[in-house]
MARGU-969270 format. One record per atom (N, C-alpha, C, O): residue in three letters; atom name; x, y, z. Coordinates in pm, 1 decimal, decimal comma, always signed. Example, Ala and Ser with C-alpha at 12.3 -4.5 7.8 and 13.67 -1.06 7.14 Angstrom:
BEGIN
<"Ala"; "N"; <+1319,0; -569,0; +780,0>>
<"Ala"; "CA"; <+1230,0; -450,0; +780,0>>
<"Ala"; "C"; <+1320,0; -330,0; +780,0>>
<"Ala"; "O"; <+1423,6; -331,9; +846,5>>
<"Ser"; "N"; <+1285,0; -225,0; +708,0>>
<"Ser"; "CA"; <+1367,0; -106,0; +714,0>>
<"Ser"; "C"; <+1290,0; +3,0; +787,0>>
<"Ser"; "O"; <+1340,9; +113,8; +803,9>>
***
This chain:
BEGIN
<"Unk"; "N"; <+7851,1; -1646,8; -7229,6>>
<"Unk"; "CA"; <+7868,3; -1789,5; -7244,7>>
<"Unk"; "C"; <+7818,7; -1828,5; -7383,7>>
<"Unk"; "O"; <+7722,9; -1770,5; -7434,8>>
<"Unk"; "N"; <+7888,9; -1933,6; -7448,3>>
<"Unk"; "CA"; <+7802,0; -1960,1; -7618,7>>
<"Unk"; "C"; <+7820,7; -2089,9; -7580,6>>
<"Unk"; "O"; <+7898,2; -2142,5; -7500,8>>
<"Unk"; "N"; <+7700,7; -2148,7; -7681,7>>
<"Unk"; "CA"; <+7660,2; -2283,9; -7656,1>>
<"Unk"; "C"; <+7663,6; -2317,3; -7783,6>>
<"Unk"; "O"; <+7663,5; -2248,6; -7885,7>>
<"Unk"; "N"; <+7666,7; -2430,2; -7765,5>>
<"Unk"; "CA"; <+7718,8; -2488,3; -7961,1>>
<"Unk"; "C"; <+7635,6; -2654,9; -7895,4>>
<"Unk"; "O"; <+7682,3; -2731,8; -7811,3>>
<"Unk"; "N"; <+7504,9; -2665,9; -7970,4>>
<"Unk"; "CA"; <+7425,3; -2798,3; -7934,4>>
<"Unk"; "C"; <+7519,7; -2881,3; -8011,5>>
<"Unk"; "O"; <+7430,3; -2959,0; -8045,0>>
<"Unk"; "N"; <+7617,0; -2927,6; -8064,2>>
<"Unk"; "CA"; <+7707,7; -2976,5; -8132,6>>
<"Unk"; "C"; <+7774,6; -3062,1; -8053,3>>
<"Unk"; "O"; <+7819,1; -3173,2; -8082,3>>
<"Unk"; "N"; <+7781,3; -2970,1; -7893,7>>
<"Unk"; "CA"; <+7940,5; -3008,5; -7880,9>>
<"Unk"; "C"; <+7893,4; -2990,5; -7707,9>>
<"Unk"; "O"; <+7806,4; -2911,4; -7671,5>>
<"Unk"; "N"; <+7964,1; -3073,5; -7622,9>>
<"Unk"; "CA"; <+7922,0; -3106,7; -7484,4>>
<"Unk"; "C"; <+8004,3; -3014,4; -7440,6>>
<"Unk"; "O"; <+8024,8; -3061,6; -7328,7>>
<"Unk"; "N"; <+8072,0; -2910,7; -7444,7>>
<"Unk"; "CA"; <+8193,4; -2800,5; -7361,8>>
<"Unk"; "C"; <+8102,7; -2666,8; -7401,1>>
<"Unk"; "O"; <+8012,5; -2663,9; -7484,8>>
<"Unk"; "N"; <+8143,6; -2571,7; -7330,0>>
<"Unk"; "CA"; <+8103,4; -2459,9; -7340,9>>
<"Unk"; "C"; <+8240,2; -2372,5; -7299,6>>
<"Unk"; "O"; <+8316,0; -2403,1; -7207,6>>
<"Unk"; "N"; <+8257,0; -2240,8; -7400,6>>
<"Unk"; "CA"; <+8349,6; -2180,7; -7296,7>>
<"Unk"; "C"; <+8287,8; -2038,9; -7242,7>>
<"Unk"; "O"; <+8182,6; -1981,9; -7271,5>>
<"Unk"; "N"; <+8380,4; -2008,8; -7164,7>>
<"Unk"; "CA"; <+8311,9; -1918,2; -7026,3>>
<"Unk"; "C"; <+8419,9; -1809,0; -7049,4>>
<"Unk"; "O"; <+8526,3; -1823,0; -6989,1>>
<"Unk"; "N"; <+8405,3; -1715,0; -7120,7>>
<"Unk"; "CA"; <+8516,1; -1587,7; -7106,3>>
<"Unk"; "C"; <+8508,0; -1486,3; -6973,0>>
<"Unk"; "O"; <+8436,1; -1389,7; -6998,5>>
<"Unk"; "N"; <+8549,2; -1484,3; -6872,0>>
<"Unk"; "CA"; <+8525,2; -1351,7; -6751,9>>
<"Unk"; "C"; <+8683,9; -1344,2; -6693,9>>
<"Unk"; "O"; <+8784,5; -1414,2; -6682,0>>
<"Unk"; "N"; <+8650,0; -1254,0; -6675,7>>
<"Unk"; "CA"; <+8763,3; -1167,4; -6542,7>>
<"Unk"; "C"; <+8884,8; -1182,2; -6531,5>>
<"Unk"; "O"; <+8942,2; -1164,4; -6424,1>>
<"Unk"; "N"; <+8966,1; -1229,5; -6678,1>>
<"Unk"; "CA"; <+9071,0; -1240,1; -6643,3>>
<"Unk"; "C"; <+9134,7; -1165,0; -6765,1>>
<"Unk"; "O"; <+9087,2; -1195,0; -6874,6>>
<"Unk"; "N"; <+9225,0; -1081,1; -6763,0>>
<"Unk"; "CA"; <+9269,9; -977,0; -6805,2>>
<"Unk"; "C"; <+9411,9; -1001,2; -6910,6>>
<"Unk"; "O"; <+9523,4; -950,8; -6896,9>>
<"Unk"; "N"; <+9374,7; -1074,3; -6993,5>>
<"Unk"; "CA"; <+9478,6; -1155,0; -7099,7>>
<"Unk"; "C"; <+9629,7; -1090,5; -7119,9>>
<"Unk"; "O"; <+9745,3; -1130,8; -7107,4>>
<"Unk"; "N"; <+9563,1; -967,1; -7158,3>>
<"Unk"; "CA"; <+9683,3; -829,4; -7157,1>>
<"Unk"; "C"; <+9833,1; -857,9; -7036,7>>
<"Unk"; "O"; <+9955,6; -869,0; -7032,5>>
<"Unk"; "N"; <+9730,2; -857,7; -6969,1>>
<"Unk"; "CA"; <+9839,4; -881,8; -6805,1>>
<"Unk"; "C"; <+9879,9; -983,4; -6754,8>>
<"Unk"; "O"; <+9988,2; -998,1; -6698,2>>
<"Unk"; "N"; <+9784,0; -1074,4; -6773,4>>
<"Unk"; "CA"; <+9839,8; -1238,1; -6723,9>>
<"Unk"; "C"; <+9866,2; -1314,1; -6866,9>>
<"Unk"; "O"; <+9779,2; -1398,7; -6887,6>>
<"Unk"; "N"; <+9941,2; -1307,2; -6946,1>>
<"Unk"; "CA"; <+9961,8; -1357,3; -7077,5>>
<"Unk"; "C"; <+10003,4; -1523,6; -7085,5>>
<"Unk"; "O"; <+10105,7; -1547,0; -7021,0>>
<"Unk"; "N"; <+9954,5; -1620,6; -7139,9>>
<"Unk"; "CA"; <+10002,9; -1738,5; -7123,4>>
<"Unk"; "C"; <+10154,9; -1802,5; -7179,7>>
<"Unk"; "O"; <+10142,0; -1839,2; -7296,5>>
<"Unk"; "N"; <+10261,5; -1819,7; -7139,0>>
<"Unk"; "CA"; <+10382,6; -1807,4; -7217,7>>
<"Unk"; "C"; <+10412,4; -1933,5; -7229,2>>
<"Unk"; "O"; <+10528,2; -1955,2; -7265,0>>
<"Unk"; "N"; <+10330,0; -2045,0; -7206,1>>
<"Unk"; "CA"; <+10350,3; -2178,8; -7211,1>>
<"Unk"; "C"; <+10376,3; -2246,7; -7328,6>>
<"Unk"; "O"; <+10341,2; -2186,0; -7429,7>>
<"Unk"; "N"; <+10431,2; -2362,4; -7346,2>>
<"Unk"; "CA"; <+10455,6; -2427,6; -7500,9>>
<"Unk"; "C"; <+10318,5; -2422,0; -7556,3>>
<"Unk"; "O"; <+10219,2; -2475,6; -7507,0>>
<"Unk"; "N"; <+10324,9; -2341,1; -7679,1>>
<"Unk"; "CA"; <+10217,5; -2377,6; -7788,3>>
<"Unk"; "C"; <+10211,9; -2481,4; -7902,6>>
<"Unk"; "O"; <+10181,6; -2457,5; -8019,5>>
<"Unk"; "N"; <+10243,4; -2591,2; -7853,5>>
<"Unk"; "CA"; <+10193,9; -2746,5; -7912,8>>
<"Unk"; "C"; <+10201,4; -2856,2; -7825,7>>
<"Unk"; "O"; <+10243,2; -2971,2; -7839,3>>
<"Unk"; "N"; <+10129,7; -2766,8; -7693,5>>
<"Unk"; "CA"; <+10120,4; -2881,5; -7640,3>>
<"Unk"; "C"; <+9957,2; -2836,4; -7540,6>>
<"Unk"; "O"; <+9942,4; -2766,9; -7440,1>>
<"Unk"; "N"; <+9881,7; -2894,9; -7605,6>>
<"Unk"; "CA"; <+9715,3; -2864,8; -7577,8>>
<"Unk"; "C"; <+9740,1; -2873,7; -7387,0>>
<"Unk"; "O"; <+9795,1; -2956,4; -7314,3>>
<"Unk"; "N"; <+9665,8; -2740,0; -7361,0>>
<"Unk"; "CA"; <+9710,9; -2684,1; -7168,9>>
<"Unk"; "C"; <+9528,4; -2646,5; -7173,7>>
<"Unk"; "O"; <+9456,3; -2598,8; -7261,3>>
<"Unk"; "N"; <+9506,5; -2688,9; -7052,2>>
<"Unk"; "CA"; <+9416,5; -2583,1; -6972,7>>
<"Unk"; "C"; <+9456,1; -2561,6; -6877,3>>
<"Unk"; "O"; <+9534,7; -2636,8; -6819,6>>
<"Unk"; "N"; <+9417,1; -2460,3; -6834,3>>
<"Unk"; "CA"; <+9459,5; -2327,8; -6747,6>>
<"Unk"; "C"; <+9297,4; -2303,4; -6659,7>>
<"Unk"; "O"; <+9196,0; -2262,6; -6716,2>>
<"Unk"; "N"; <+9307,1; -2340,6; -6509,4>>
<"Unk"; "CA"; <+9194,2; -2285,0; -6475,8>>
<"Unk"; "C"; <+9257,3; -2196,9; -6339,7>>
<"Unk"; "O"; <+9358,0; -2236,7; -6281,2>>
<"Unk"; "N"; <+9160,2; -2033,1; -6285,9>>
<"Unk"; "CA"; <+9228,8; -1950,2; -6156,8>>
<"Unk"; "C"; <+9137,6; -1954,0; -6095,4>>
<"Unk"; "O"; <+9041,3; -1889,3; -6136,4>>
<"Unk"; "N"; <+9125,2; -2028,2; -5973,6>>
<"Unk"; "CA"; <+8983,0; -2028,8; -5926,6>>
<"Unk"; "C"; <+9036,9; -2045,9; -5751,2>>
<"Unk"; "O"; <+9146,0; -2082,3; -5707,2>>
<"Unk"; "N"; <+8940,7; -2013,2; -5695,9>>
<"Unk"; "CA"; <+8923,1; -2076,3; -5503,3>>
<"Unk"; "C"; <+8865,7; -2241,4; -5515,2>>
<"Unk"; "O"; <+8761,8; -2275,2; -5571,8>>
<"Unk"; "N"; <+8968,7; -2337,0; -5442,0>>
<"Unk"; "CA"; <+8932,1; -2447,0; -5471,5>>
<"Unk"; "C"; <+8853,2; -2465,3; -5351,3>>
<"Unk"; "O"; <+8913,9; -2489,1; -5246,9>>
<"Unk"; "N"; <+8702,7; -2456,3; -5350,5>>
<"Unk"; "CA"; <+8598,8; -2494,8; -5283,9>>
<"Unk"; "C"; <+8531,2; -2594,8; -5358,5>>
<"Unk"; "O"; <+8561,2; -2606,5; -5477,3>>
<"Unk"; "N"; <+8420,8; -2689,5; -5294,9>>
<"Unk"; "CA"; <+8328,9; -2808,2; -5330,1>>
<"Unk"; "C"; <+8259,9; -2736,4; -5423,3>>
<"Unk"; "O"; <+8266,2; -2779,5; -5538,4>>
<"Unk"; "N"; <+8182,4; -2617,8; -5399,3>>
<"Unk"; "CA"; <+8102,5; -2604,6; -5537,6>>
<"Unk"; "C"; <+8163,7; -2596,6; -5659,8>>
<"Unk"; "O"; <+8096,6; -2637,8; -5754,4>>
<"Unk"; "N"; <+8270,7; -2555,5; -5682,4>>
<"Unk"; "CA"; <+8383,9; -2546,6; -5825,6>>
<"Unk"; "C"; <+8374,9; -2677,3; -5864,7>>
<"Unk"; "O"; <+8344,4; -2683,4; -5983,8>>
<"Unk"; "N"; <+8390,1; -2793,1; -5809,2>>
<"Unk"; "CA"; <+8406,0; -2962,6; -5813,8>>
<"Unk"; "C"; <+8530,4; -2969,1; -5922,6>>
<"Unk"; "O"; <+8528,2; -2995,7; -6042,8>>
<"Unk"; "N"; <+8641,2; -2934,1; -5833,2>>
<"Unk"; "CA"; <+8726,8; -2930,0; -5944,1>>
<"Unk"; "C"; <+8790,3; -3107,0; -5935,8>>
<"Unk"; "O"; <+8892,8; -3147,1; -5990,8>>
<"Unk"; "N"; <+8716,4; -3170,7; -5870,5>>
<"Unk"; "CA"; <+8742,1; -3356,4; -5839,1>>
<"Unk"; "C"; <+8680,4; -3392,6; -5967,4>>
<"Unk"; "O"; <+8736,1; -3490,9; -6016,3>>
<"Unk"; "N"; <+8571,6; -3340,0; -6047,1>>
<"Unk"; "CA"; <+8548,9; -3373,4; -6191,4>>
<"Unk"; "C"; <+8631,2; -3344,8; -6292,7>>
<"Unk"; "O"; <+8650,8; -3412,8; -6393,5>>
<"Unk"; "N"; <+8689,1; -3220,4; -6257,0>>
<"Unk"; "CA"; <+8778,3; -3168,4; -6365,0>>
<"Unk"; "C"; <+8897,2; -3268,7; -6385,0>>
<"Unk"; "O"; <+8931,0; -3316,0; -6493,5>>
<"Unk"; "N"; <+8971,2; -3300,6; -6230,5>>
<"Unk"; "CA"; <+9113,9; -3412,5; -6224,2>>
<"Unk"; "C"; <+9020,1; -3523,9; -6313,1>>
<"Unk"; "O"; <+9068,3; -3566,4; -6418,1>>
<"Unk"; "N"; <+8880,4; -3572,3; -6268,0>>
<"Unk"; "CA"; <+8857,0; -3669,3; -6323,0>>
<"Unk"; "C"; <+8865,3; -3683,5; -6519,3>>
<"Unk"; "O"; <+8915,5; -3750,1; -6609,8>>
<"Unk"; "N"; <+8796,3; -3593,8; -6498,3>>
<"Unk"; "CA"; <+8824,9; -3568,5; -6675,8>>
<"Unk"; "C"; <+8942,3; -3610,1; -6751,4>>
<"Unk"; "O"; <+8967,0; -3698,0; -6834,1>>
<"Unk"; "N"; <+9007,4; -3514,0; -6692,6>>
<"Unk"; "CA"; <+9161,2; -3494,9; -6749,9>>
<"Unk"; "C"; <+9208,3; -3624,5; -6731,1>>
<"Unk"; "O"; <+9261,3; -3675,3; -6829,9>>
<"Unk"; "N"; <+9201,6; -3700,4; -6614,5>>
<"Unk"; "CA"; <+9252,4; -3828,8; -6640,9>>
<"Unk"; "C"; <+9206,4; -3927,7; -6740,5>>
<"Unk"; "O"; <+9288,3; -4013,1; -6774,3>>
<"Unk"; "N"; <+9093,1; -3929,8; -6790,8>>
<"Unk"; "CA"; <+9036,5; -3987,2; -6924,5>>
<"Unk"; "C"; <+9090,2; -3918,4; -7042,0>>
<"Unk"; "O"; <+9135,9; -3980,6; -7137,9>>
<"Unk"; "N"; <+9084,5; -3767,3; -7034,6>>
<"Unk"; "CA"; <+9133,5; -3727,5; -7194,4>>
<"Unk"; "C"; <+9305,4; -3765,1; -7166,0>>
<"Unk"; "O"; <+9385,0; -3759,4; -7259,8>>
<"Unk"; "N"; <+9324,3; -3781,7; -7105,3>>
<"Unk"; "CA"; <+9533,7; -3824,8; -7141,0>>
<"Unk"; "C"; <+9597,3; -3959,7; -7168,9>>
<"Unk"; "O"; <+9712,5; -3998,5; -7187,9>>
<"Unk"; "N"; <+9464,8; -4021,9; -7163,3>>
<"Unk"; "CA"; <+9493,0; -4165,3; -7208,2>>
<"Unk"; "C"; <+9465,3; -4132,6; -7313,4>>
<"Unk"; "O"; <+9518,1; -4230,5; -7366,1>>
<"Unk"; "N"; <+9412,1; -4057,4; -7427,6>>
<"Unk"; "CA"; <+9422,8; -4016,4; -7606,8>>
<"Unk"; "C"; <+9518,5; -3911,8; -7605,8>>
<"Unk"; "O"; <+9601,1; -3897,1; -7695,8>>
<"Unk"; "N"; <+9511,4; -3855,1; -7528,4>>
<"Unk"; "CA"; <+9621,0; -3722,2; -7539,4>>
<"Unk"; "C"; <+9699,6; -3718,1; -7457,3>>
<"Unk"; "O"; <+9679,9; -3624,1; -7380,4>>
<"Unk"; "N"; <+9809,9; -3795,6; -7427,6>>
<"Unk"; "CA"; <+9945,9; -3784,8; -7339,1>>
<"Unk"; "C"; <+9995,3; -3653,4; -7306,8>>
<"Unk"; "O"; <+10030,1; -3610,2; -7196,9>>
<"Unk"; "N"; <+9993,2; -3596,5; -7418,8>>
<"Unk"; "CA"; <+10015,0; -3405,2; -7443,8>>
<"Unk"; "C"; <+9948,5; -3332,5; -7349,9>>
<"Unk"; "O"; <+10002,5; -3226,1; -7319,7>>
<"Unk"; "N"; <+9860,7; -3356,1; -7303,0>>
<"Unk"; "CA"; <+9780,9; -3275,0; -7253,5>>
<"Unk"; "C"; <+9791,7; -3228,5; -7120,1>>
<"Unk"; "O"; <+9782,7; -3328,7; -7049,1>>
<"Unk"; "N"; <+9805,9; -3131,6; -7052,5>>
<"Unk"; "CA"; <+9839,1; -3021,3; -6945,5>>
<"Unk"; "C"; <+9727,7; -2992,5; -6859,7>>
<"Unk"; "O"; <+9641,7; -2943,6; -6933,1>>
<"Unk"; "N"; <+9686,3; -2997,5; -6744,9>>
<"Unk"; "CA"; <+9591,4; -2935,0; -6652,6>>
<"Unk"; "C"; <+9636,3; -2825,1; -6611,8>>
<"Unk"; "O"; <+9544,3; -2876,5; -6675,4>>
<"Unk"; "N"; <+9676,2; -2732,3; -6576,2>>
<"Unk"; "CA"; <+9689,7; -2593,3; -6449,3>>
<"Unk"; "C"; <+9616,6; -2565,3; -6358,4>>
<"Unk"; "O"; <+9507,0; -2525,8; -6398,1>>
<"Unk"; "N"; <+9630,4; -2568,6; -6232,7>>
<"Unk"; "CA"; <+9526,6; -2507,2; -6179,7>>
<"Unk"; "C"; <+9611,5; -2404,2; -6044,6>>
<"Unk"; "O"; <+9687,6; -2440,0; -5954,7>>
<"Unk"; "N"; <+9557,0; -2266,7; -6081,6>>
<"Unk"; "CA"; <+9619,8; -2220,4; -5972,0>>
<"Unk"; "C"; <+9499,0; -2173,6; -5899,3>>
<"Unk"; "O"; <+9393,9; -2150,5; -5959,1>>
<"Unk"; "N"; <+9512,7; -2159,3; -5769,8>>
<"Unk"; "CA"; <+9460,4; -2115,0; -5632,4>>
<"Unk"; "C"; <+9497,3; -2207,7; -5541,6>>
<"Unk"; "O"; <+9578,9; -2299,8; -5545,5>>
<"Unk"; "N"; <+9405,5; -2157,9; -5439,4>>
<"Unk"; "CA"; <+9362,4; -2226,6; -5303,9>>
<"Unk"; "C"; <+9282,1; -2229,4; -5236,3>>
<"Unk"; "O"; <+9195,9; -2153,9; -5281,2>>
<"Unk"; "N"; <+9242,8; -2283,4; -5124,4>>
<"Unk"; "CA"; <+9179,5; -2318,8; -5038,3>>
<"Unk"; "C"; <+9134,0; -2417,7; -4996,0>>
<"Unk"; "O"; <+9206,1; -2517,3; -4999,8>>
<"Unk"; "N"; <+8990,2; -2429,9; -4936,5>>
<"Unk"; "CA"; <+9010,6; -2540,3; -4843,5>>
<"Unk"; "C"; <+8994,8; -2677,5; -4877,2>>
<"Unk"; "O"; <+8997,8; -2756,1; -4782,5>>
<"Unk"; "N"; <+8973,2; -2738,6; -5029,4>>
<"Unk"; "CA"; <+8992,1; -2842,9; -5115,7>>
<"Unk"; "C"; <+9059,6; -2895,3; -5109,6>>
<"Unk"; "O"; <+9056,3; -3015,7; -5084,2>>
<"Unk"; "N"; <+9210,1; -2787,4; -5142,8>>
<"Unk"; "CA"; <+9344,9; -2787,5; -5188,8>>
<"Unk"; "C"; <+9433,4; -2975,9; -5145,2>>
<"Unk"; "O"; <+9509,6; -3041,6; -5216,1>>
<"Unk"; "N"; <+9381,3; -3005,6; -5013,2>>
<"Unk"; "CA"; <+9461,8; -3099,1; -4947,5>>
<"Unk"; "C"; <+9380,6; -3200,6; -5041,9>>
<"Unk"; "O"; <+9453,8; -3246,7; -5129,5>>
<"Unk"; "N"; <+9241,0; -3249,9; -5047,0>>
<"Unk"; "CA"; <+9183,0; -3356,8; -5119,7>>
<"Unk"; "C"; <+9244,5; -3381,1; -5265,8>>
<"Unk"; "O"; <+9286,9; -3490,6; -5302,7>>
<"Unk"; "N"; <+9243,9; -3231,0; -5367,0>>
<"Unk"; "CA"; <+9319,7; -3221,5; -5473,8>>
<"Unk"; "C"; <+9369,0; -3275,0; -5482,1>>
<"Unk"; "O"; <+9349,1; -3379,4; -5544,2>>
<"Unk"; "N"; <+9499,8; -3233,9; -5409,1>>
<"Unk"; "CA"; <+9636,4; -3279,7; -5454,0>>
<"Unk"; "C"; <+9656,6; -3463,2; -5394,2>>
<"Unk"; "O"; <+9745,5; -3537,7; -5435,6>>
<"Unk"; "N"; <+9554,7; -3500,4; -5295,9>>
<"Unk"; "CA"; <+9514,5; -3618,0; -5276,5>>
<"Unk"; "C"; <+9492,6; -3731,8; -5425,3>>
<"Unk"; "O"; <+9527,8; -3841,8; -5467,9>>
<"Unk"; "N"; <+9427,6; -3639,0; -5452,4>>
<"Unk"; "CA"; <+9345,0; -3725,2; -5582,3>>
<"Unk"; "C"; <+9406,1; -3712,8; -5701,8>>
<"Unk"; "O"; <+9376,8; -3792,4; -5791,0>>
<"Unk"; "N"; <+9524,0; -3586,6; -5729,3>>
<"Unk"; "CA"; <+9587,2; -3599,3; -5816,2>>
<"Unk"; "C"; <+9708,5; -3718,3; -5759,6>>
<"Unk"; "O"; <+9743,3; -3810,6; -5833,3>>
<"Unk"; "N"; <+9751,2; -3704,4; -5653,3>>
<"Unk"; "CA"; <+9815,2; -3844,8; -5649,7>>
<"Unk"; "C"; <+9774,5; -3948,1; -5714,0>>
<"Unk"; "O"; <+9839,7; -3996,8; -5806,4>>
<"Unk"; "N"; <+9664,1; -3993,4; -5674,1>>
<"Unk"; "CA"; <+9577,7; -4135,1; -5696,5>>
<"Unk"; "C"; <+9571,4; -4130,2; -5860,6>>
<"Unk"; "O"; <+9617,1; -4198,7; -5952,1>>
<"Unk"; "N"; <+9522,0; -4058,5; -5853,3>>
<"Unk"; "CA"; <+9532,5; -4094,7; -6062,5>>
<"Unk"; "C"; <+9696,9; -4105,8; -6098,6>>
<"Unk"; "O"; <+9731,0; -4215,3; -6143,5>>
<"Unk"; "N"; <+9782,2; -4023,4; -6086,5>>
<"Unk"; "CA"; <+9890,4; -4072,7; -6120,7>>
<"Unk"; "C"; <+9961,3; -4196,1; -6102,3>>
<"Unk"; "O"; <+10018,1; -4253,0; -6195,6>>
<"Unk"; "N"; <+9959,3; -4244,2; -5969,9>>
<"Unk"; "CA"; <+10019,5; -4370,9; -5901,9>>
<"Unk"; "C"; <+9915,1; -4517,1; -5935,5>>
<"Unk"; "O"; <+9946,4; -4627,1; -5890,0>>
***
């Protein structure tokens, strides 16, 4: 993990194997990409939250999220609600 007192993000490099899962998505258009089990401790309800603040400056901007589990129904709940 590297920390930069600069800057409120950190990034987290693990376990995912670039070689093999290669990202082929448009490159000019700023994406995150997260592969995770959507459980409460992940709080991926902060992450939708986020993203809905950075796209009011950045329209461009892309979430991904692949997995599942037992979240999954609230998610896609709450990604409704911010959109509508």
């Amino acid at each position: 993990m590297m920390l930069d007192p600069l800057r409120r993000t950190i990034a987290l490099w693990n376990g995912v194997d670039l070689e093999r899962f290669e990202y082929r998505g448009p490159a000019n258009q700023p994406t995150a990409i997260s592969v995770a089990r959507l459980s409460p401790e992940k709080d991926f309800a902060t992450l939708l939250r986020a993203t809905w603040i950075l796209i009011k400056d950045c329209p461009d901007f892309r979430l991904k999220i692949v997995g599942d589990g037992g979240e999954r129904q609230k998610l896609e709940q709450c990604c409704g609600f911010c959109v509508n």
